[in-house]
N, CA, C and O of each residue as an XYZ file, in Angstrom:
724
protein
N       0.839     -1.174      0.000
C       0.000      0.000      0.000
C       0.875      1.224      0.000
O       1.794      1.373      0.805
N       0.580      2.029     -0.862
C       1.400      3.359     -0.846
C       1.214      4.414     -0.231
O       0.072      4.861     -0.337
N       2.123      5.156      0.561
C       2.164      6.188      1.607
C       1.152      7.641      0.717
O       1.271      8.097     -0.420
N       0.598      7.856      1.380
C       0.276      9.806      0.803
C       1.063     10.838      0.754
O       1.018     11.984      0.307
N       1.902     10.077      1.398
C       2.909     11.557      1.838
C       3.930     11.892      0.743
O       4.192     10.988     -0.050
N       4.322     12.655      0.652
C       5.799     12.734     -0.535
C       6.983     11.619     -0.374
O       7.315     10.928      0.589
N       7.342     11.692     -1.324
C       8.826     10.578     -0.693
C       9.887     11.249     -0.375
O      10.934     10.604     -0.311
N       9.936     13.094     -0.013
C      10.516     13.479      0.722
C      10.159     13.825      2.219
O      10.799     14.592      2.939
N       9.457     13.390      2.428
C       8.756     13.178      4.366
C      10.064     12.730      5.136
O      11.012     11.970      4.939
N       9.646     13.541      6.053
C      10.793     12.929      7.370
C       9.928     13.066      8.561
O       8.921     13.739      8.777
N      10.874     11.913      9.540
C       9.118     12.161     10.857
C       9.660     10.336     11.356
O      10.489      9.612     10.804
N       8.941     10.117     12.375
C       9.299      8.703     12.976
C       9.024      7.630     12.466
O       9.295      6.504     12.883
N       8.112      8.136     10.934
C       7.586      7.080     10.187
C       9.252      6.175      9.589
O       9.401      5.046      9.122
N       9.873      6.853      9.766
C      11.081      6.661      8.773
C      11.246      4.917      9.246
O      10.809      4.585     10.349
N      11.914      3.846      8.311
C      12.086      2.491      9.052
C      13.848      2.697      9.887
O      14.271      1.906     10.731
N      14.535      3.784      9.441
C      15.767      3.989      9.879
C      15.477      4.478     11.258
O      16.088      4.060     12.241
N      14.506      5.396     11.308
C      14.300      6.233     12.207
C      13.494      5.470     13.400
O      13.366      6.043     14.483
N      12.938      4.138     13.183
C      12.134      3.463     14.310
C      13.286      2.526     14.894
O      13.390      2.316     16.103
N      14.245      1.916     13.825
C      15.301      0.735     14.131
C      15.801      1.482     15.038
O      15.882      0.959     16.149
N      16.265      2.826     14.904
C      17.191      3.157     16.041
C      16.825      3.408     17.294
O      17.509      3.037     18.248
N      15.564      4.150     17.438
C      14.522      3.804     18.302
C      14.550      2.815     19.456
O      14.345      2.844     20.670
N      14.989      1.688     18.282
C      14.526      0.035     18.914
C      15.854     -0.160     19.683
O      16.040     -0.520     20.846
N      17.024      0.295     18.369
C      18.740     -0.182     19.107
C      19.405      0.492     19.603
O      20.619      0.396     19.785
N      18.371      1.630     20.024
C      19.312      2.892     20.961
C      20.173      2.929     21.908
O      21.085      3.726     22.125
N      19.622      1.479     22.782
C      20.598      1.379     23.793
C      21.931      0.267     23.662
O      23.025      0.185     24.220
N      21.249     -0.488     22.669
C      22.845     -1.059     22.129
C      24.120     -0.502     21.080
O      25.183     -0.991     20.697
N      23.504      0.600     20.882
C      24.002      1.464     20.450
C      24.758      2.734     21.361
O      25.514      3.509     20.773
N      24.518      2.864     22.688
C      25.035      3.687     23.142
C      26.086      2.649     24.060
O      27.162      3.165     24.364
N      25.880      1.403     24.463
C      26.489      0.253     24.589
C      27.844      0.233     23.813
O      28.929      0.219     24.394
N      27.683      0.233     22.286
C      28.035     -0.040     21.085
C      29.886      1.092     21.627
O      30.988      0.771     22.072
N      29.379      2.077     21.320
C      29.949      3.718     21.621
C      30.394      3.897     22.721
O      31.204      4.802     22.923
N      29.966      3.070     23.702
C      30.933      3.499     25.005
C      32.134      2.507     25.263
O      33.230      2.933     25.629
N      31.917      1.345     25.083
C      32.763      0.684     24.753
C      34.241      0.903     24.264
O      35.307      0.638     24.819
N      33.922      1.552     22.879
C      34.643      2.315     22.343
C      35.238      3.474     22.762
O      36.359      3.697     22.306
N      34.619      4.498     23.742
C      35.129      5.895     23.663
C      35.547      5.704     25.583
O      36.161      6.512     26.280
N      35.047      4.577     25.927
C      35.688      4.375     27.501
C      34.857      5.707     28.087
O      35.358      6.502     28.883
N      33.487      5.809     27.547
C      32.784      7.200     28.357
C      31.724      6.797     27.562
O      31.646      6.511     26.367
N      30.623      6.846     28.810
C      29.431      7.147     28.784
C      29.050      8.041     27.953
O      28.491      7.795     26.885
N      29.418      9.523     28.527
C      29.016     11.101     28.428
C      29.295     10.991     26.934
O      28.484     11.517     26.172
N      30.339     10.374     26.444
C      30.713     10.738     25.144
C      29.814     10.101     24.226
O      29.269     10.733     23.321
N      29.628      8.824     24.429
C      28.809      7.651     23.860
C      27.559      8.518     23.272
O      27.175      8.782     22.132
N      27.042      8.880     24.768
C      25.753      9.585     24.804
C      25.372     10.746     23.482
O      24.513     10.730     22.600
N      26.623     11.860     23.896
C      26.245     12.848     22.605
C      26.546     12.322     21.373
O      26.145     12.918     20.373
N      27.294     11.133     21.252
C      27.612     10.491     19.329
C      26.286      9.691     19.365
O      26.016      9.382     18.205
N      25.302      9.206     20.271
C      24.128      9.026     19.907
C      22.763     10.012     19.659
O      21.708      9.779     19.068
N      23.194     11.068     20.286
C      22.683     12.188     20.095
C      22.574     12.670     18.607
O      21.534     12.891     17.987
N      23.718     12.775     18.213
C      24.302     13.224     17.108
C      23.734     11.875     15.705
O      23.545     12.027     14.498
N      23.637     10.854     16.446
C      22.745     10.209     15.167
C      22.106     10.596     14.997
O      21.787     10.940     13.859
N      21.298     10.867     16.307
C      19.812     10.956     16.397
C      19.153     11.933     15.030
O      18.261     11.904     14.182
N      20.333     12.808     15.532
C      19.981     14.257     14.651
C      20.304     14.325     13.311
O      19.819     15.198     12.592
N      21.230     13.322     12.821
C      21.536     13.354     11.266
C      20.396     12.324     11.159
O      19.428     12.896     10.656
N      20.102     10.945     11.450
C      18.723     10.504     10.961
C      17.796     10.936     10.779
O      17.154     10.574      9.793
N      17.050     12.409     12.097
C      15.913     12.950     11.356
C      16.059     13.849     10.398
O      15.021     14.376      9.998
N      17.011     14.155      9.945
C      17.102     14.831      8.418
C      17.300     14.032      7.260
O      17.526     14.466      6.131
N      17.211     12.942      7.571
C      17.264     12.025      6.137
C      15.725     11.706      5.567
O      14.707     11.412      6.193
N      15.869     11.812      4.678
C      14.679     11.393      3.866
C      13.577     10.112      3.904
O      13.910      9.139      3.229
N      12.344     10.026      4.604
C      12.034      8.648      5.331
C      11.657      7.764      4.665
O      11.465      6.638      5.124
N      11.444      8.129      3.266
C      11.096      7.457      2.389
C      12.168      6.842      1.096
O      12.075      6.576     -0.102
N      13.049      6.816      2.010
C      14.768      5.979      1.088
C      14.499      4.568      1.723
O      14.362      4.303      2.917
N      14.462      3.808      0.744
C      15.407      2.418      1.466
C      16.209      1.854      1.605
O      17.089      1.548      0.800
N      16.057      1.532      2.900
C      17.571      1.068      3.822
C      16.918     -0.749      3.633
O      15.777     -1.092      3.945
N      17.936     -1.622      3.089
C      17.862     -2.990      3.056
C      18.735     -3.060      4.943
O      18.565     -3.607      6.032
N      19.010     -2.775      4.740
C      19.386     -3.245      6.303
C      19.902     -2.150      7.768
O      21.052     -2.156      8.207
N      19.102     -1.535      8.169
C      18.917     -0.539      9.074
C      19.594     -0.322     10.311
O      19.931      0.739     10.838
N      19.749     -1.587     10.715
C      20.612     -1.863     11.642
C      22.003     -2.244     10.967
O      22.810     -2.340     11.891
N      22.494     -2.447     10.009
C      23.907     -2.551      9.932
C      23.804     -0.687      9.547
O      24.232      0.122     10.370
N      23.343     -0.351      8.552
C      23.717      1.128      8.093
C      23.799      2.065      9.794
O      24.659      2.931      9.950
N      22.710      1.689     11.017
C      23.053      2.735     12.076
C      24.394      2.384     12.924
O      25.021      3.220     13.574
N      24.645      1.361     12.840
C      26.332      0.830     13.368
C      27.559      1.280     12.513
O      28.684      1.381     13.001
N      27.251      1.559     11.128
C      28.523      1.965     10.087
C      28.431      3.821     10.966
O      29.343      4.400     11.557
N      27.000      4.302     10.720
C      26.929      5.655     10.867
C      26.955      6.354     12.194
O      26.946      7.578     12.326
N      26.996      5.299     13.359
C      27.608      5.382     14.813
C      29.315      4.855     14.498
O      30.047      5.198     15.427
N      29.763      4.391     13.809
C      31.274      4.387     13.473
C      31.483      5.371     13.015
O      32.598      5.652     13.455
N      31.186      6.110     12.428
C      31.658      7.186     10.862
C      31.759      8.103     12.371
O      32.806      8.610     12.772
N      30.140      8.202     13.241
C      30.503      9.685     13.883
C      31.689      9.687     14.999
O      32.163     10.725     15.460
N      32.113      8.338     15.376
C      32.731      8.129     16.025
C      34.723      8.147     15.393
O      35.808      8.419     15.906
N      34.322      7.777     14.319
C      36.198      8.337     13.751
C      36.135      9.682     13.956
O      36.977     10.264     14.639
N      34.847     10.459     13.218
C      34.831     11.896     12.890
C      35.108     12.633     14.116
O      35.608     13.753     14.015
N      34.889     12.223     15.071
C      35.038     12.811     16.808
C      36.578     12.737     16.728
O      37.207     13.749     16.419
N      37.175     11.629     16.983
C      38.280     10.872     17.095
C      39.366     12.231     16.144
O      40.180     12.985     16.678
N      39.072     12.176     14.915
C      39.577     13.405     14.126
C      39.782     14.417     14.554
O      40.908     14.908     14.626
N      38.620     15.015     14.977
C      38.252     16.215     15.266
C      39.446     16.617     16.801
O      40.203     17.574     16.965
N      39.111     15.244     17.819
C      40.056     15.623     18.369
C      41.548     15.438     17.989
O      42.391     16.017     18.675
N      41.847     14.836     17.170
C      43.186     14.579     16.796
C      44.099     16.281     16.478
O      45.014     16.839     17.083
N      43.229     16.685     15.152
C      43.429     17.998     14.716
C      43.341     19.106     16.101
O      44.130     20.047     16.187
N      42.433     18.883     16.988
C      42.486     19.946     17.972
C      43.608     19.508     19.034
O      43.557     20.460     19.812
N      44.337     18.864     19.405
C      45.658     18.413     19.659
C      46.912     18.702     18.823
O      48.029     18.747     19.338
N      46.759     18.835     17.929
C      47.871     19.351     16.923
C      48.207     20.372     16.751
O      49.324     20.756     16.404
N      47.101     21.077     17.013
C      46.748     22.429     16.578
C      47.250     23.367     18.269
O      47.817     24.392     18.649
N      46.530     22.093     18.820
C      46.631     22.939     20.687
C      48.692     22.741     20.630
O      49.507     23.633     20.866
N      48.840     21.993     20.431
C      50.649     21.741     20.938
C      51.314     22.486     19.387
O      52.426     22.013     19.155
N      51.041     23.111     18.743
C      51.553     24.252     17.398
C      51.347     25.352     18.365
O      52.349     26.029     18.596
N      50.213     25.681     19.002
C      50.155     26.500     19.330
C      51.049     26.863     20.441
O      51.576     27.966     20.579
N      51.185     25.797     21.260
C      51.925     26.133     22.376
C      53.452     26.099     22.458
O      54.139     26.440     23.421
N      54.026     25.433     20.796
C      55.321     25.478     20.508
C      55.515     27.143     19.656
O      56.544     27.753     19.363
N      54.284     27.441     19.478
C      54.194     29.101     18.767
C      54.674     30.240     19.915
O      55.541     31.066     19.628
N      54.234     30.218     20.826
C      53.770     30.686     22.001
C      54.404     30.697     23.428
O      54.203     31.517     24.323
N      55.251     29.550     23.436
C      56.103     29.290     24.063
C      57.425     29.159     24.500
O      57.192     28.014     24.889
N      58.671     29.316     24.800
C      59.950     29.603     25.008
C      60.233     28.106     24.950
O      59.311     27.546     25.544
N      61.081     27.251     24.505
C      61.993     26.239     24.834
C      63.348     26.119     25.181
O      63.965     26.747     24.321
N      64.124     25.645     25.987
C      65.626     26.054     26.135
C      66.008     24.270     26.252
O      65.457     23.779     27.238
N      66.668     23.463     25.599
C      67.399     22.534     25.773
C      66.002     21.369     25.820
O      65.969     20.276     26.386
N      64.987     22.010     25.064
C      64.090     20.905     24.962
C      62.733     20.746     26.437
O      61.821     19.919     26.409
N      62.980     21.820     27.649
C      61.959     22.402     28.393
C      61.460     23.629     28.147
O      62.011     24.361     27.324
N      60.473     23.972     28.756
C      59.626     25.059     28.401
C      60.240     26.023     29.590
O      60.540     25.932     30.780
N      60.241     27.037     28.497
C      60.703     28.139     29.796
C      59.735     29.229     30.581
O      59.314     30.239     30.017
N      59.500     28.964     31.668
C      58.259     29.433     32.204
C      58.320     30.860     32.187
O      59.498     31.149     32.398
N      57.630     31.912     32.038
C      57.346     33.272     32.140
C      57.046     33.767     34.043
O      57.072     34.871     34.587
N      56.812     32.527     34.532
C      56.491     32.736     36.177
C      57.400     32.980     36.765
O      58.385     32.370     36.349
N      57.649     33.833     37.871
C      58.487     34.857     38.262
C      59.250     32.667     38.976
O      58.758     31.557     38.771
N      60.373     33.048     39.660
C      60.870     31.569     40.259
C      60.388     31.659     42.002
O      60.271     32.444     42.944
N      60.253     30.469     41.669
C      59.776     30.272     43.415
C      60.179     31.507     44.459
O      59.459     32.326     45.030
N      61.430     31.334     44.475
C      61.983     32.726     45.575
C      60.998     33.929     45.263
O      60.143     34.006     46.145
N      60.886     34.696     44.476
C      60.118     35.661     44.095
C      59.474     35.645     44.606
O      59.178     36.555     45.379
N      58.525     33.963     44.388
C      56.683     34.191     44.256
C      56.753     34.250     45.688
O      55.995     35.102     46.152
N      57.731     33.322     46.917
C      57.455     33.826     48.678
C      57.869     34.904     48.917
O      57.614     35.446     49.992
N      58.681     35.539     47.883
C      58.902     36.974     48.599
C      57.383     37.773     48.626
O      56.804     38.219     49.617
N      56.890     37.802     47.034
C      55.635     38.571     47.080
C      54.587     38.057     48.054
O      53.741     38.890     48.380
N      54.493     36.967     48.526
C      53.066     36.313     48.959
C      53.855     37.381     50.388
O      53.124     38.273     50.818
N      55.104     37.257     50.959
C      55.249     38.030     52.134
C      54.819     39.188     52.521
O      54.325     39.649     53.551
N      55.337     39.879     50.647
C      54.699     41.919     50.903
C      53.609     41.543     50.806
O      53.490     42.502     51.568
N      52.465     41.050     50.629
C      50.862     41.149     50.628
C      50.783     41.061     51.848
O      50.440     41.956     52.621
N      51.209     39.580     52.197
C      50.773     39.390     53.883
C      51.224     40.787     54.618
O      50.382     41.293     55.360
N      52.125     41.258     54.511
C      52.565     42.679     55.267
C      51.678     43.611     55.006
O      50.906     44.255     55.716
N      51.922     43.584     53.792
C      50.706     44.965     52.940
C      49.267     44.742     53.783
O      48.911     45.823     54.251
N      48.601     43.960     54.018
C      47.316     43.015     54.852
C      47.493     43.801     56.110
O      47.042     44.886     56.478
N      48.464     42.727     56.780
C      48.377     43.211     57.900
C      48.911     44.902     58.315
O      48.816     45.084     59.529
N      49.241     45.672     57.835
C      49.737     46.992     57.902
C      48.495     47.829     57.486
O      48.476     48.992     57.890
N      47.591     47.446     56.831
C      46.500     47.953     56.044
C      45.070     47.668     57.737
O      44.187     48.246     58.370
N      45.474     46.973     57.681
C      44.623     46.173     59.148
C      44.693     47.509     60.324
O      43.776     48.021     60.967
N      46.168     47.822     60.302
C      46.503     48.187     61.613
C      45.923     50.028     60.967
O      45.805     50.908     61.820
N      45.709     50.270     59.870
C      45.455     51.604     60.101
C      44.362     52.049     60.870
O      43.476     51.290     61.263
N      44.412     53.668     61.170
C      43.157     53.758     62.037
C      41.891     53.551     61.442
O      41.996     53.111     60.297
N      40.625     53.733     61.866
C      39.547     52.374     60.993
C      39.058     53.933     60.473
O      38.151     53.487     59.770
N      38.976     55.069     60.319
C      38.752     55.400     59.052
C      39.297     56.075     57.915
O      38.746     56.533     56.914
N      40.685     56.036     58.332
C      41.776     56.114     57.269
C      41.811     54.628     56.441
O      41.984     54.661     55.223
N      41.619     53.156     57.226
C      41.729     52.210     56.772
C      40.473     51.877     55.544
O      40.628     51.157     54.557
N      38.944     52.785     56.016
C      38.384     52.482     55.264
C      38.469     52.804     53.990
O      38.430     52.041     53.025
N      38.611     54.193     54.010
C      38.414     54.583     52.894
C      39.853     54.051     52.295
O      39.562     53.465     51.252
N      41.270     53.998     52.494
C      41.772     53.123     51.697
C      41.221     51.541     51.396
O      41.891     50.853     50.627
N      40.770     51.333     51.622
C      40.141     50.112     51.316
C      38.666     50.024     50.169
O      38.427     49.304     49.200
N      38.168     50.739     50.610
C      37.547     51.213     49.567
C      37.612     51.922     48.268
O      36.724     51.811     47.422
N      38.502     52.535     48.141
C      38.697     53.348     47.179
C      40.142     52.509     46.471
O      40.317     52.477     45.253
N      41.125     51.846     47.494
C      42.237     51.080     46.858
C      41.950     49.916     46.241
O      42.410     49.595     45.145
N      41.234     49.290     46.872
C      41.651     47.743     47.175
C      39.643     47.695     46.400
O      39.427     46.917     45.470
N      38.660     48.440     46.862
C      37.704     47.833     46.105
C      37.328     48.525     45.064
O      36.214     48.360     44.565
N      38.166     49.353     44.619
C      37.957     50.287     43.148
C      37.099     51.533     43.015
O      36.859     52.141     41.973
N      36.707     51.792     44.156
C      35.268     52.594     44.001
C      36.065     54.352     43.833
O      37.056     54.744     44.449
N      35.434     54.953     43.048
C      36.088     56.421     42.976
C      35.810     57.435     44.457
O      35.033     57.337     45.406
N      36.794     58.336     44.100
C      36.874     58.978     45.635
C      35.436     59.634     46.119
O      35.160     60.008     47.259
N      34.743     59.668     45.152
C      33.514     60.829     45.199
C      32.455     59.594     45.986
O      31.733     59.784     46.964
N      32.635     58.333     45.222
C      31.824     57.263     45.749
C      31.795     56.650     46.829
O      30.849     56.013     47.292
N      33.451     56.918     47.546
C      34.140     56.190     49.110
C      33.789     57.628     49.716
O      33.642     57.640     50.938
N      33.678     58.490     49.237
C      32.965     59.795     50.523
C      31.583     59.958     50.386
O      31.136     61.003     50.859
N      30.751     59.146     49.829
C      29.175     59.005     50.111
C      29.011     57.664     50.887
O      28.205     57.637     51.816
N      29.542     56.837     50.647
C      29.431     55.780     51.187
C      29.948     55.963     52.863
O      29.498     55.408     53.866
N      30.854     56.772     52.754
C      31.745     56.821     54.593
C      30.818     57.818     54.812
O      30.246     57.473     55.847
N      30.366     58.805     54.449
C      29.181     60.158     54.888
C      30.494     61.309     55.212
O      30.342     62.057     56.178
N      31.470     61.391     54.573
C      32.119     62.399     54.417
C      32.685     62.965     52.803
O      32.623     62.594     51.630
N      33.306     64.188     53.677
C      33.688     64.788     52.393
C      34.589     64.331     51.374
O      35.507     63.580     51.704
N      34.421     64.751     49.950
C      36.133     64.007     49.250
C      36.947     64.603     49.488
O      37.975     63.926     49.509
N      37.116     65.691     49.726
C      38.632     66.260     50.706
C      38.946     65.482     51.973
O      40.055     65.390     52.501
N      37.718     64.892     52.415
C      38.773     64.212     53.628
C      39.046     63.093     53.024
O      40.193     62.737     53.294
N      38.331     62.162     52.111
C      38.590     60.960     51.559
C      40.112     61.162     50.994
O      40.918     60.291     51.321
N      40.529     62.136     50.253
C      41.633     62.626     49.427
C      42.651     62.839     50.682
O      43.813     63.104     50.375
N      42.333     62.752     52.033
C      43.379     63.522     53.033
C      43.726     61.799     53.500
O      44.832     61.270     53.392
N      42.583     61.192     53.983
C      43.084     59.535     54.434
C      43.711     58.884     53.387
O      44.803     58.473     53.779
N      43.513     58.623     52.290
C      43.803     57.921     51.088
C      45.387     58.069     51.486
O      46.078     57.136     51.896
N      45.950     59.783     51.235
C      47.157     60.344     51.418
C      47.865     59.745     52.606
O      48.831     58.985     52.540
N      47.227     60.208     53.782
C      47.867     59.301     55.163
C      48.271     58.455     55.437
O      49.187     58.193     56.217
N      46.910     57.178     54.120
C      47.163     55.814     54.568
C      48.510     55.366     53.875
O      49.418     54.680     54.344
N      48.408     55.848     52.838
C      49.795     55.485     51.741
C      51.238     55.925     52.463
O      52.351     55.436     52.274
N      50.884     56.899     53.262
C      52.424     57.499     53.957
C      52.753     55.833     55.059
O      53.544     54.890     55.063
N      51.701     56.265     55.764
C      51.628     55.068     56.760
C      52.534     53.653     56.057
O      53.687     53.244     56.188
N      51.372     53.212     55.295
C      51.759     52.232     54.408
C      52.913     51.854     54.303
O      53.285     50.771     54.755
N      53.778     52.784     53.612
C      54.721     52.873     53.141
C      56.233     52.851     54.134
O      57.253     52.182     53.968
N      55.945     53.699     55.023
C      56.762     53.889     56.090
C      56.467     52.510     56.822
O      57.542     52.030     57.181
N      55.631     51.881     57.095
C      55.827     50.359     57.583
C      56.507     49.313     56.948
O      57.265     48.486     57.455
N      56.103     49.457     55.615
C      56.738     48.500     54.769
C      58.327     48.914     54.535
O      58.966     48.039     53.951
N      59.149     50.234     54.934
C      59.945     50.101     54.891
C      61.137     49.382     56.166
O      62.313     49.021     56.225
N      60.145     49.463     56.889
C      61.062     48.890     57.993
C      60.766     47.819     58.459
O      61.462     47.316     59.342
């Protein structure tokens, strides 16, 4: 009996489109196996899903279940590719981009000694910032350390920006004169 529909229809009528339906889960079986991941399995069955309903439902497939196992292979090299090239591409880039000396990478990060010296001036900078009086401390803190403009740290404290502009000044002397000694 012949369909009404065009023989370009697509829709669940398809016989490709019910088989997979049927072998969905040996099919995601199929794919994980292979990719040693679930998660991955999952979206290359996804990804059938979605090139089958754009195929034409009225093609015939002599054998439905071998053609959705070739076309769960195909998407599964094509992944495989895809990451291959984005590995090639990621380590070009990072031989582009990167310093080598004698076959290691030469880091741009300051060397250990450095990085405890700095973690020290913060901790100092911290605690010296701590010890100012609490509203010289605020408004450096506000206006330094949380960005806010001077006009905005003297509405917020309920004073003037001349005095905000006078602590800011103080705190930095302060500051400074601690950290030197």
């Amino acid at each position: 009996m012949a369909s009404s529909e065009p023989s370009g229809r697509r829709g669940e009528d398809s016989p490709l489109l019910r088989a997979f339906l049927e072998k969905r889960e040996n099919l995601l079986l199929f794919l994980a196996a292979r990719t040693r991941s679930m998660a991955a399995a999952e979206d290359l069955v996804q990804d059938l899903y979605l090139k089958l309903a754009t195929l034409d439902a009225g093609a015939e497939v002599r054998s439905p279940t071998a053609l959705l196992y070739r076309m769960a292979s195909n998407l599964l090299i094509d992944q495989v590719r895809s990451e291959q090239r984005g590995s090639r591409r990621n380590a070009q880039w990072r031989l582009d981009t990167r310093a080598i000396l004698g076959g290691e990478d030469v880091h741009e990060e300051p060397a250990a000694d450095e990085q405890i010296l700095a973690r020290e001036r913060v901790r100092l900078l911290a605690e010296a910032t701590q010890a100012l009086p609490p509203q010289m401390g605020r408004a450096f803190r506000l206006h330094k350390l949380e960005g806010l403009s001077q006009a905005q740290t003297a509405e917020a404290m309920g004073i003037s920006r001349k005095m905000v502009e006078a602590h800011i000044a103080a705190a930095i002397k302060q500051l400074a004169q601690r950290l030197r000694s």
